[in-house]
N, C-alpha and C positions, 0 to 999 in steps of 0.2 A: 532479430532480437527475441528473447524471451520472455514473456510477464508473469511470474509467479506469485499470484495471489495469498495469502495467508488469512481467514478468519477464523474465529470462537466461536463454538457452539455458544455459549455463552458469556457472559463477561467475568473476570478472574478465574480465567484456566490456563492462560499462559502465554498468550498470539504474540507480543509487544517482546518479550523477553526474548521465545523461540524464534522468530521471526529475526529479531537482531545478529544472537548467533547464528541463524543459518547465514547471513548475507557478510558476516564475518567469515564463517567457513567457503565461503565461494569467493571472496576476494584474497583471504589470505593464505589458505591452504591449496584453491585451486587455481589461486594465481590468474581470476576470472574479473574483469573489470565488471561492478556492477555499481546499479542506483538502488537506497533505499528510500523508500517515502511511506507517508502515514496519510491514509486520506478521510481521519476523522476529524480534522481541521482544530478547531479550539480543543477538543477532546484528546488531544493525540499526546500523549509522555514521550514521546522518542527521544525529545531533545536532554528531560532528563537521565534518559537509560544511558543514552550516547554521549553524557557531559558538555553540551553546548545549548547557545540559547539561540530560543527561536526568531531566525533574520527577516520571517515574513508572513505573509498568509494566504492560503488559496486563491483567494480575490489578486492579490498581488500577483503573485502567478502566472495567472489568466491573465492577466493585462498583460506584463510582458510578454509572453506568447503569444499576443495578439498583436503585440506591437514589435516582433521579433526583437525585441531587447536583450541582448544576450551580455549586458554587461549587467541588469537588474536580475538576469538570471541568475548571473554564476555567485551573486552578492546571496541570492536564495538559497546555495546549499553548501554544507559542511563537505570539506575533505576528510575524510574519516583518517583515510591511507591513500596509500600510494594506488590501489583496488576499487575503494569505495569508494563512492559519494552519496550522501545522505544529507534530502531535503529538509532545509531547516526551517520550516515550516510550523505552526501549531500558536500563531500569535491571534488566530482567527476569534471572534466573537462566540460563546459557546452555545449562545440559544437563537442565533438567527443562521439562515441557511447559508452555507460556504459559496458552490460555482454548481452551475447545471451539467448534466451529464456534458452536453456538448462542448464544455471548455473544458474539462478533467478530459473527454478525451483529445483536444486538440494538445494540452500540457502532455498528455502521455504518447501521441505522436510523436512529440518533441523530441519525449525522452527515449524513445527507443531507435531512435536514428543515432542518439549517441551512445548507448551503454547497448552490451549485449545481453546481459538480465536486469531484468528490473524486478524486485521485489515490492508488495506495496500490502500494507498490511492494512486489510478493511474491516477490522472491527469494529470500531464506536464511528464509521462511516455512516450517512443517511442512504435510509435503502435503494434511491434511484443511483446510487455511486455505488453501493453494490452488486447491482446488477448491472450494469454496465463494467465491471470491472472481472467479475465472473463470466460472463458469455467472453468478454476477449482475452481472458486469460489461457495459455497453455496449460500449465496444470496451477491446481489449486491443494492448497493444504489448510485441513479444516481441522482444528486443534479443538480438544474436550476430557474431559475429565472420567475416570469410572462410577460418574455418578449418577441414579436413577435419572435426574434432571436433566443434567450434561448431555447423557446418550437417547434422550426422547430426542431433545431439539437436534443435537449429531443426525438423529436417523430422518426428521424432519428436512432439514437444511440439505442433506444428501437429494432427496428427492427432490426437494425445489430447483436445488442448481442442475438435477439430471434434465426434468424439463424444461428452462432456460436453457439448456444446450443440445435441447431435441433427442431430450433421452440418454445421453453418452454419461453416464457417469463414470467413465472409466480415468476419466484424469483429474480425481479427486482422492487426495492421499488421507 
């Protein structure tokens, strides 16, 4: 499997919008089964961008994957198409913490035993889910704007994800 991350240099430059079209283009044009999910829990708009309502929440999640329930899973995510599947997710409480690194990554084992990309957009994520989502992701796409602001934090964000990944900044689009 693949995981392709997408975050903002900062917030309203576009990750939520691009990020949908691109995993539209990989399911429908490249005829590529994939998963989208949003892992900023209460914070997350997918469900509006993607016109459905949200069937669960991170916490939920983690629990069935803990408890191998695969029929509370699949109740968790949207059929977009016949390609896609998209976690319907974002019912989460929005000022207390969602799941620890170590359930987001047991949920995204999960997921990558079934889909062969996984998309997962870590914008309005908490920063230990960011980083744990950037060190395992294949490549990352970091979306910003041409503005003075935008391109500090781009150049900043660049360097932090190079050394979280021991210097490799090379698969950061």
């Amino acid at each position: 499997s693949r995981l392709i991350t997408f975050m903002g240099a900062k917030g309203g430059v576009g990750t939520s919008s691009i990020i949908q079209a691109a995993a539209w283009g990989v399911s429908e044009v490249l005829k590529k089964k994939a998963c989208l999910i949003d892992a900023s829990g209460g914070w997350s708009s997918l469900s509006v961008g993607m016109s459905f309502d949200p069937a669960g929440t991170l916490r939920e999640i983690s629990r069935a994957v803990e408890k191998s329930d695969e029929d509370s899973m699949n109740r968790m995510f949207y059929e977009a198409s016949e390609h896609l599947t998209v976690m319907s997710g974002g019912g989460d409480a929005m000022l207390d913490k969602t799941i620890t690194p170590e359930q987001y990554e047991k949920f995204l084992d999960m997921l990558m035993v079934k889909s062969p990309i996984v998309m997962v957009d870590i914008s309005g994520a908490e920063p230990e889910l960011k980083k744990l989502l950037v060190s395992r992701s294949n490549q990352i796409v970091l979306v910003t704007t041409p503005t003075v602001t935008s391109l500090r934090f781009a150049r900043t964000l660049i360097k932090e994800i190079s050394d979280l990944r021991g210097g490799d900044a090379d698969e950061v689009s």
